[in-house]
C-alpha positions as CSV (number, residue, x, y, z in Angstrom):
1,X,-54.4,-52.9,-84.2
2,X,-54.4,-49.8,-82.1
3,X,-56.1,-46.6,-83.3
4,X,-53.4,-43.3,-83.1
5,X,-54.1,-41.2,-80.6
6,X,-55.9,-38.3,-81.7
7,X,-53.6,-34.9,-81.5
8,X,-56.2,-32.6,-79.9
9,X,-56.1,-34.9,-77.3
10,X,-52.2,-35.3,-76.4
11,X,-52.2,-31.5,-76.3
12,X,-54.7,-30.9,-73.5
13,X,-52.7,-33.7,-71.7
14,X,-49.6,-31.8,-72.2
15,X,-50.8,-28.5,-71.0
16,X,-52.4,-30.4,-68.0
17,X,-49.0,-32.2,-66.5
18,X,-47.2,-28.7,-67.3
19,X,-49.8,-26.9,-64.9
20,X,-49.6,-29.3,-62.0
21,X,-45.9,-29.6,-62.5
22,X,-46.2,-25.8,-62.2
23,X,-48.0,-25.5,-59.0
24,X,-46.0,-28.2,-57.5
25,X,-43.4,-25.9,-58.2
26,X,-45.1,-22.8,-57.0
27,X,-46.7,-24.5,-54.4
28,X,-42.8,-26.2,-52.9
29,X,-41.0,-22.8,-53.3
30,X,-43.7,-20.8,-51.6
31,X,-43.7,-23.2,-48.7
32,X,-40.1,-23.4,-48.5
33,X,-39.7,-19.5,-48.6
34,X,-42.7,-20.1,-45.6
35,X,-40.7,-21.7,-43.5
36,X,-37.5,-20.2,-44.2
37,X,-39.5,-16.8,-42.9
38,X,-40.7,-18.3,-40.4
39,X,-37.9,-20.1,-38.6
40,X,-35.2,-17.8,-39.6
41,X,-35.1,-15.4,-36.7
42,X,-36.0,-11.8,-36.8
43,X,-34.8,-9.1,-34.8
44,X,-36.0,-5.3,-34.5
45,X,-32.6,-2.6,-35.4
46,X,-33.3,-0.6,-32.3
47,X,-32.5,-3.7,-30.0
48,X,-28.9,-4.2,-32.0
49,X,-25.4,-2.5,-31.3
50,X,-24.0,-2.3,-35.1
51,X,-20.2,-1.0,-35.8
52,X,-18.9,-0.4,-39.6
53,X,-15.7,-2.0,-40.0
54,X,-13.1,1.0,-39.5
55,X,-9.3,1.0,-40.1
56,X,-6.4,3.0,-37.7
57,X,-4.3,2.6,-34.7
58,X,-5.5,1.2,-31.3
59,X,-4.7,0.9,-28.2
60,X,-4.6,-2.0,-26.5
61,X,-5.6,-3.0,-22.5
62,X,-6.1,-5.0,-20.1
63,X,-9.3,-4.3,-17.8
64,X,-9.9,-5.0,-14.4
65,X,-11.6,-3.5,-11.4
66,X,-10.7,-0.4,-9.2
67,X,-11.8,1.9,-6.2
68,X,-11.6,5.5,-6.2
69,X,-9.5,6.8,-2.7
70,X,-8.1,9.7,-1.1
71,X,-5.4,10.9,-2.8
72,X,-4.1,11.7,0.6
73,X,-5.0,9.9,3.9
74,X,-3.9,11.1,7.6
75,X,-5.0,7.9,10.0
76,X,-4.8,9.4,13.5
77,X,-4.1,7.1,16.2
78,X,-4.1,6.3,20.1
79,X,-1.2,7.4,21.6
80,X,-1.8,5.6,25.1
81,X,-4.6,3.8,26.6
82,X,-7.3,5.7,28.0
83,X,-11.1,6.6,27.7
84,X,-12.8,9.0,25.2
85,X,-13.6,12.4,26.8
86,X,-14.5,15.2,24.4
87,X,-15.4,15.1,20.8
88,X,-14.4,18.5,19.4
89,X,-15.9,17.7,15.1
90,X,-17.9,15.1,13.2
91,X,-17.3,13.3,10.4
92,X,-17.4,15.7,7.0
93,X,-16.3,18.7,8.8
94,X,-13.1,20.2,7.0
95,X,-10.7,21.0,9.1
96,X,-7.0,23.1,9.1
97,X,-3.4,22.3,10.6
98,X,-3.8,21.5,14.4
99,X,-7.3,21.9,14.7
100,X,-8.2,20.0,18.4
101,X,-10.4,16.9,17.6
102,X,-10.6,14.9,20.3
103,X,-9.4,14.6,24.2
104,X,-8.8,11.3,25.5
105,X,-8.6,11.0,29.9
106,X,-5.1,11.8,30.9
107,X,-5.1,10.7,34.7
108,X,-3.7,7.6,34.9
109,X,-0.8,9.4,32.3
110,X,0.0,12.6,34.8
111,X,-0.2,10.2,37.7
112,X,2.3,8.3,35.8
113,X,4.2,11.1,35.3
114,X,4.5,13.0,38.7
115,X,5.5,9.1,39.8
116,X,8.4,9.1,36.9
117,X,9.8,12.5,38.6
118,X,9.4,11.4,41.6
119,X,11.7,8.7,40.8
120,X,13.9,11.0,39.1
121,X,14.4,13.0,42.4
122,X,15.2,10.0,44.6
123,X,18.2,9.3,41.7
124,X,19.3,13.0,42.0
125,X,19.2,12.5,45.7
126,X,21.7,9.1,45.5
127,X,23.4,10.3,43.2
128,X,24.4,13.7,45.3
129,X,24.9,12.0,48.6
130,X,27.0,9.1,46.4
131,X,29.3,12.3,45.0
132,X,29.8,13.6,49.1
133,X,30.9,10.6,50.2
134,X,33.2,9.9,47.6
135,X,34.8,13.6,48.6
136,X,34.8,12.6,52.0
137,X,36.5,9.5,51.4
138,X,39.0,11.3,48.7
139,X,39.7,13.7,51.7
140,X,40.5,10.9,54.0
141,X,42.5,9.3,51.6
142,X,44.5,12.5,50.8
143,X,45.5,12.9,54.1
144,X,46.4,8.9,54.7
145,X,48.6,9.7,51.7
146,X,50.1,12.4,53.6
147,X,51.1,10.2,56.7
148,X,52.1,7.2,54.5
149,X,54.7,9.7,52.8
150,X,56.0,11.0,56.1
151,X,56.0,7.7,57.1
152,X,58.5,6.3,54.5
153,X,60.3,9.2,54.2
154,X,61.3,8.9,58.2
155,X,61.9,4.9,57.4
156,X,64.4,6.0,54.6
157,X,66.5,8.5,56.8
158,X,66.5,5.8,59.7
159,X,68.1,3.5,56.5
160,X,70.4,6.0,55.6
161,X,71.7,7.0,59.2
162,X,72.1,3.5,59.9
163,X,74.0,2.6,56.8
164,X,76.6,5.9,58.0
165,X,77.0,4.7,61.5
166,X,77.8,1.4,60.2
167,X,80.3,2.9,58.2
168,X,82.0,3.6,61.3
169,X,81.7,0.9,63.3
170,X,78.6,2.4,65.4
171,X,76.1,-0.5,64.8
172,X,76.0,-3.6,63.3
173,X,75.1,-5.1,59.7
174,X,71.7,-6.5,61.1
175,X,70.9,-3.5,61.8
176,X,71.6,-1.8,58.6
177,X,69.4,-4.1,56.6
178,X,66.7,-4.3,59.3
179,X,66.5,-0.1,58.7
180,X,66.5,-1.1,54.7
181,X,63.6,-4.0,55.0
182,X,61.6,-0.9,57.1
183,X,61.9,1.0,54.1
184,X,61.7,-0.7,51.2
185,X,58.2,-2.3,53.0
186,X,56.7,1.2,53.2
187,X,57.7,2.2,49.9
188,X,55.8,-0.9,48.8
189,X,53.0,0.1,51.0
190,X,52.8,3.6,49.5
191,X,52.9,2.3,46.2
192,X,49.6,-0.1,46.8
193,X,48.0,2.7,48.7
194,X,48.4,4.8,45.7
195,X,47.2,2.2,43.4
196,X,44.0,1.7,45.3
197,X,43.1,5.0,45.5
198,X,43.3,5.6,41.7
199,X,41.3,2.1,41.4
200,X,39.0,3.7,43.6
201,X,38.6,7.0,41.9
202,X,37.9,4.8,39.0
203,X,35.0,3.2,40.6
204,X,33.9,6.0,41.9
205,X,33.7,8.0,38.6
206,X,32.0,4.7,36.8
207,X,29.2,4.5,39.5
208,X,28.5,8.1,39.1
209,X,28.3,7.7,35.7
210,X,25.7,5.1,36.0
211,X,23.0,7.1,38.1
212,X,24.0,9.9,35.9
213,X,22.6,7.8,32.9
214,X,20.0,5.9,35.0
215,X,18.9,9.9,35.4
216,X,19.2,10.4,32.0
217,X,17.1,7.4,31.2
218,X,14.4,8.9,33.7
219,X,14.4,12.5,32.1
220,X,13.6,10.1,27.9
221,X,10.9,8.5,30.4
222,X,9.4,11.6,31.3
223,X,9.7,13.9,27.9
224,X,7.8,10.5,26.7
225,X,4.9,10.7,28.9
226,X,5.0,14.4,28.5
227,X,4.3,14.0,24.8
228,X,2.1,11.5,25.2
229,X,0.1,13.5,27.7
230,X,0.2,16.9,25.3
231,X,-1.2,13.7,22.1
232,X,-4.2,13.1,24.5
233,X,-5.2,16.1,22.5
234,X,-6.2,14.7,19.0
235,X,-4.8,17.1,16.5
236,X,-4.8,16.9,12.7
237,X,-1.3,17.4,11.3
238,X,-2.6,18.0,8.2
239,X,-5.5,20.0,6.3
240,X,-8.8,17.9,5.0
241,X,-12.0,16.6,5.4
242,X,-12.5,14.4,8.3
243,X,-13.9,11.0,6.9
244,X,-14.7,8.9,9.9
245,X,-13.4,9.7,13.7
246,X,-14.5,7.7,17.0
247,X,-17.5,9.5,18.6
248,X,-18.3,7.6,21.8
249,X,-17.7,9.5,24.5
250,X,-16.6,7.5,27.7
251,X,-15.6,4.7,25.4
252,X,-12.3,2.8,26.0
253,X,-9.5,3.3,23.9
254,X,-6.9,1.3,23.5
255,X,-2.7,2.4,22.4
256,X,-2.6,2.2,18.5
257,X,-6.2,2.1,17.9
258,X,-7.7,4.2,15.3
259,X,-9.3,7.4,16.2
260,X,-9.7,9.8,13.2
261,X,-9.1,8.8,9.2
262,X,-8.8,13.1,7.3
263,X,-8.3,12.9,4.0
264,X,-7.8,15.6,0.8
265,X,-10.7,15.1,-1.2
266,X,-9.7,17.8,-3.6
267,X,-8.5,15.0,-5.9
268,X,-8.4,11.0,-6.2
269,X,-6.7,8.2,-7.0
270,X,-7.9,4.6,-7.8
271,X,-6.4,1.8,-6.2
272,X,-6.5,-1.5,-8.6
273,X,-4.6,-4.9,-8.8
274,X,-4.5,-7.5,-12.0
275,X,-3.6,-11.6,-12.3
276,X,0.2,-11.5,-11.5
277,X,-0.4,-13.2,-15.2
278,X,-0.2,-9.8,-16.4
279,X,3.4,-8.9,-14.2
280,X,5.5,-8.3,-17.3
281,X,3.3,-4.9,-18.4
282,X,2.6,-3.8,-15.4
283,X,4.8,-0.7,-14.1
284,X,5.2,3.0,-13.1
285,X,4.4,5.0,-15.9
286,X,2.1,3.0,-17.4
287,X,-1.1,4.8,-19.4
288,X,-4.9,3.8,-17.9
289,X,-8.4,5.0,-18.4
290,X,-10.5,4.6,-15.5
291,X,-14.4,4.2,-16.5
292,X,-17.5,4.9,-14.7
293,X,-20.9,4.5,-16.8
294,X,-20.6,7.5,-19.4
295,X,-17.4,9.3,-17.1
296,X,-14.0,8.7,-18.2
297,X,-10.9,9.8,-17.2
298,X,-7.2,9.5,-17.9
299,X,-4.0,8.3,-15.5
300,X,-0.6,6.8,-15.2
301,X,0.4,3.8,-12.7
302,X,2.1,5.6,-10.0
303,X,3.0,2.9,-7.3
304,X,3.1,-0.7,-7.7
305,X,3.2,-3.0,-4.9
306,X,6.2,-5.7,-5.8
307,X,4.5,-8.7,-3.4
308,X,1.7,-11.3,-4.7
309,X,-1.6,-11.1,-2.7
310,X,-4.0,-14.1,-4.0
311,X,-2.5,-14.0,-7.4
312,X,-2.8,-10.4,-7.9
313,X,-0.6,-7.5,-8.1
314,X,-2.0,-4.4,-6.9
315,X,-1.1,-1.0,-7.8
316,X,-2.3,3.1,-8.0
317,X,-3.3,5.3,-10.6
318,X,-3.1,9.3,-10.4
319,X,-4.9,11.3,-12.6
320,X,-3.5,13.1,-15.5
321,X,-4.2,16.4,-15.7
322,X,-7.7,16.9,-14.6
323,X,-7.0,14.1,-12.2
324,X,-9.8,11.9,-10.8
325,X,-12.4,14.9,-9.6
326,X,-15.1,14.0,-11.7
327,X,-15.8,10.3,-9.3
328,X,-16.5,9.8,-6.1
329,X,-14.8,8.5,-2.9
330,X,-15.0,4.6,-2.6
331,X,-16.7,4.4,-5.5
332,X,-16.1,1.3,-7.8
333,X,-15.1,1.8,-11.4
334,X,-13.5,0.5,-14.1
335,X,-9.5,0.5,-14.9
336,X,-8.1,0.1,-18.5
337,X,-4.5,-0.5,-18.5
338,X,-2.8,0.4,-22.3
339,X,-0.2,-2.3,-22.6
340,X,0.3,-1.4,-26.4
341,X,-0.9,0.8,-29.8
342,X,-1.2,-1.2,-32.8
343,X,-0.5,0.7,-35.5
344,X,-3.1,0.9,-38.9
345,X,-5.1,-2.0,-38.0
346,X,-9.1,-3.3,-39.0
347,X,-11.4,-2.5,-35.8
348,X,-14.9,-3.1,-34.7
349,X,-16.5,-1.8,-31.8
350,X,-16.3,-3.3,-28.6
351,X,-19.3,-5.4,-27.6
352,X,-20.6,-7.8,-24.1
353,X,-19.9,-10.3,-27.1
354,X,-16.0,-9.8,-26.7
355,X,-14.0,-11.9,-24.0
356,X,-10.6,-11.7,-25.5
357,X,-8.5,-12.5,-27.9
358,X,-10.1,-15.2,-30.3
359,X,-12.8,-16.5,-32.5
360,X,-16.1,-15.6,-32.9
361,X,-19.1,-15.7,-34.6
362,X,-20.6,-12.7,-35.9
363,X,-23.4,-11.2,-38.1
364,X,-22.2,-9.4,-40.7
365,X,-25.0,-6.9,-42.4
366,X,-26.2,-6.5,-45.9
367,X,-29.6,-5.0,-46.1
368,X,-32.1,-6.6,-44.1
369,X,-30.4,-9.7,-43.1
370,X,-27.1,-10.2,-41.2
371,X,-25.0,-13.5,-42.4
372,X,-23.3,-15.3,-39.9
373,X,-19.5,-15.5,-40.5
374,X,-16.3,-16.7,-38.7
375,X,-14.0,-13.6,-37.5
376,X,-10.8,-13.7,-35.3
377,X,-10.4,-11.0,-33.1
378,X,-7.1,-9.6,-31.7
379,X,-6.7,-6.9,-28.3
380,X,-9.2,-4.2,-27.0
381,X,-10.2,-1.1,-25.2
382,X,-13.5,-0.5,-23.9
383,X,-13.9,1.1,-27.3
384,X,-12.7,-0.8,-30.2
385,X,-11.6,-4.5,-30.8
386,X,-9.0,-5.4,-33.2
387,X,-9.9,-7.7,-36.2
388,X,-7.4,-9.7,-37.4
389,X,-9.0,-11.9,-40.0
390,X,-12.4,-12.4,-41.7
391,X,-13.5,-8.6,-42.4
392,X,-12.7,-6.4,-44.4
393,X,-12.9,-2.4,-44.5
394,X,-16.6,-0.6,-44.5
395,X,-18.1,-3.7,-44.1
396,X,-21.2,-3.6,-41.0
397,X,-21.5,-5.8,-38.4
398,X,-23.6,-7.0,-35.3
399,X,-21.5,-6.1,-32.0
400,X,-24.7,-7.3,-29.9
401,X,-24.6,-10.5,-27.6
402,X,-26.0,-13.0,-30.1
403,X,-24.8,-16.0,-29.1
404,X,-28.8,-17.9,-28.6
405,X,-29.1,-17.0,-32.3
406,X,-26.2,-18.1,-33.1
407,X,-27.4,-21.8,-35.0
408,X,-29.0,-19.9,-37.2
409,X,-26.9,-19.1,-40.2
410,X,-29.0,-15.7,-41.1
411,X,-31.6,-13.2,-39.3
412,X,-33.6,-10.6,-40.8
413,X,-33.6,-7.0,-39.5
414,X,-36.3,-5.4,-38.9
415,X,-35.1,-1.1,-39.5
C-alpha cells in the first residue's frame, strides 16, 4: 500500500512548476518583445515629411514640364545671299528701334541692280521708237485714207454721169454698170482699208501696253533690289536685348538664314505641352502655377497649339500679374495646370510617394510608432493630395517615400 504524500512536500513542488512556468513566461515575452524591437524598423523624425490630416477645398492639376522664353522674340533674317562685313553689337547689348547691327556685302546686289535699269532703259527705248513708228504709219495711213476717199468719190460721179447720159441715149447699158462695178469695188475697198486700220490701231495700242507693263514689271524688279540693298543693313525693328546674332565676319550668308534673335526680357512666358490624353482641359484661360525649387508664380494658358506633335499638345502660359520676372530665360521649371477645385474635401500633403490617383500604403502616426494602413487618394497640386478614403480629420501621417519599409506593418520613430 502506498504511503500519502507528505503536504510540505507537494507545496515546494507547486511553488517550483509556478516559477519556471513564470520565467518561461518572462523569459518568451522578453524575447519576443526582443525581436519585435529589433526587426521592426526604426527611423529618426528629422529624416521624415509628416502632414496632419486637414480638411478644405483644393485645387486640382495636372503637372508636366516647361521652359521659360521671351515673352517677345524678333528673329532677324538674310534678305539676300551675301558675305558678313561689319558687326556693329554683340550678344547682350540692349538695343532701341533701328539701331544698325550688321552689314552684309552688297556688290553682287548694286551690280544686279544698275543691270535691272539698264534693262529698263533698253524697254523705254523700244517702247519709244515702237510709239514713232506707229505715228508714222498712222500718218501714212491717214493720208492713204485721204486718196482712197477721193478715189471713190471720183468712181461714184463717173457712175452717176454715166447713168444720166444713158438716160439719154449717150452711151450704152454696159457702160452704165461697168461705172457702178468701179464704184461699188472701191467703196468695198474703203471699207477694208478702214477696217484694217482700226485692227491695226488695236494692235498697236495692245503692244504698247505690253512693254508698258514689261516696264512696269522692271521698275517691282528694281524697288525690290533697292530694298533689299537698303536690308543689307541689319536693323532691329523693334527694342530689346540682343540674345544671339552671327559674328563671323567674311562668313557666307545665305537668303533666309538667321542673323540676329532680340528679344524683351522685361517679362516671360513658359512654353509647355501635355499627353493629348489631357485635350479635353486644356484651353485659353486656363489657371497654372509654374514652379522653380522654392519660386512660384501664377499664369493663364494663353495660346494653344490645335495640332498633335508625338502625342503632345503644346501650349503658352503668361504671367498674371507679376508675370514671370522672378525666372530666368531658358530655364526649366515646373507647370501645374488647375483643371478643377474640389470643394471641402480631406487632404494630405503632397509627397515623392504620390503618382496619381489611387491606392497606397501609408504610415499613419500615434506616438512613437507609425501603423501602416490602406488609404485611397484622389487629385493634386504640388501642395496637397486629396484623400478620399481611409483617414480621417487631425489624424498624422508619413508623406515620406517609404515604400522599402513598406512589409513591415509598424516602425518606431525616433523624435
Amino acid at each position: 500500500m502506498d504511503r500519502p504524500i507528505d503536504p510540505v512536500y507537494l507545496k515546494k513542488r507547486r511553488k517550483r512548476l509556478i516559477r519556471v512556468i513564470a520565467i518561461a513566461v518572462i523569459v518568451i515575452v522578453g524575447l519576443t518583445l526582443f525581436f519585435m524591437n529589433w526587426l521592426t524598423p526604426s527611423l529618426n523624425a528629422r529624416d521624415l515629411v509628416f502632414s496632419e490630416v486637414t480638411q478644405g477645398d483644393l485645387e486640382t492639376t495636372i503637372i508636366t514640364n516647361g521652359t521659360v522664353i521671351p515673352i517677345y522674340e524678333e528673329v532677324i533674317t538674310s534678305p539676300i545671299n551675301s558675305r558678313l562685313t561689319s558687326v556693329f553689337h554683340s550678344s547682350g547689348d540692349q538695343i532701341d528701334v533701328d539701331a544698325a547691327l550688321l552689314q552684309l556685302d552688297t556688290e553682287y546686289e548694286e551690280n544686279e541692280l544698275q543691270r535691272l535699269k539698264d534693262e529698263k532703259e533698253l524697254k523705254l527705248t523700244k517702247l519709244n521708237r515702237y510709239k514713232i513708228e506707229t505715228e508714222e504709219n498712222e500718218l501714212a495711213y491717214g493720208t492713204d485714207l485721204k486718196i482712197k476717199r477721193l478715189e471713190t468719190a471720183g468712181l461714184k460721179a463717173d457712175y452717176l454721169n454715166e447713168k444720166n447720159i444713158a438716160r439719154i441715149g449717150g452711151t450704152s447699158q454696159e457702160s452704165v454698170e461697168k461705172a457702178r462695178t468701179n464704184y461699188e469695188v472701191s467703196e468695198l475697198k474703203l471699207e477694208q482699208f478702214n477696217h484694217q486700220r482700226e485692227s491695226r490701231k488695236r494692235i498697236e495700242a495692245s503692244q504698247i501696253r505690253e512693254y508698258e507693263l514689261d516696264i512696269k514689271l522692271s521698275d517691282a524688279s528694281i524697288a525690290a533690289k533697292e530694298q533689299e540693298i537698303n536690308k543689307a543693313t541689319i536693323k532691329a525693328a523693334n527694342k530689346g536685348t540682343i540674345t544671339w546674332l552671327e559674328n563671323h565676319i567674311g562668313s557666307s550668308i545665305s537668303k533666309g538664314q538667321q542673323l540676329v534673335r532680340i528679344s524683351d526680357l522685361s517679362d516671360f512666358k513658359v512654353e509647355s505641352s501635355v499627353a493629348d490624353a489631357n485635350s479635353t482641359v486644356l484651353r485659353p484661360g486656363v489657371k497654372a502655377i509654374v514652379r522653380y525649387d522654392q519660386q512660384k508664380a501664377s499664369g493663364t494658358v494663353e495660346k494653344v497649339i490645335p495640332s498633335v506633335d508625338n502625342a503632345s499638345i503644346k501650349f503658352s502660359i503668361v504671367g498674371d500679374s507679376l508675370g514671370f520676372t522672378a525666372f530666368r530665360l531658358n530655364q526649366k521649371v515646373e507647370v501645374h495646370l488647375i483643371t478643377s477645385t474640389r470643394k471641402d474635401v480631406l487632404m494630405v500633403k503632397n509627397g515623392r510617394f504620390y503618382n496619381g490617383p489611387g491606392r497606397y500604403s501609408l504610415y499613419v502616426v500615434k506616438g512613437s510608432t507609425g501603423s501602416l494602413r490602406t488609404v485611397e487618394l484622389g487629385g493634386a497640386n504640388f501642395e496637397k493630395i486629396e484623400v478620399i478614403s481611409g483617414l480621417v480629420k487631425g489624424e498624422e501621417v508619413i508623406v515620406s517615400d517609404l515604400k522599402k519599409y513598406q512589409n513591415s506593418k509598424i516602425i518606431k520613430i525616433n523624435r
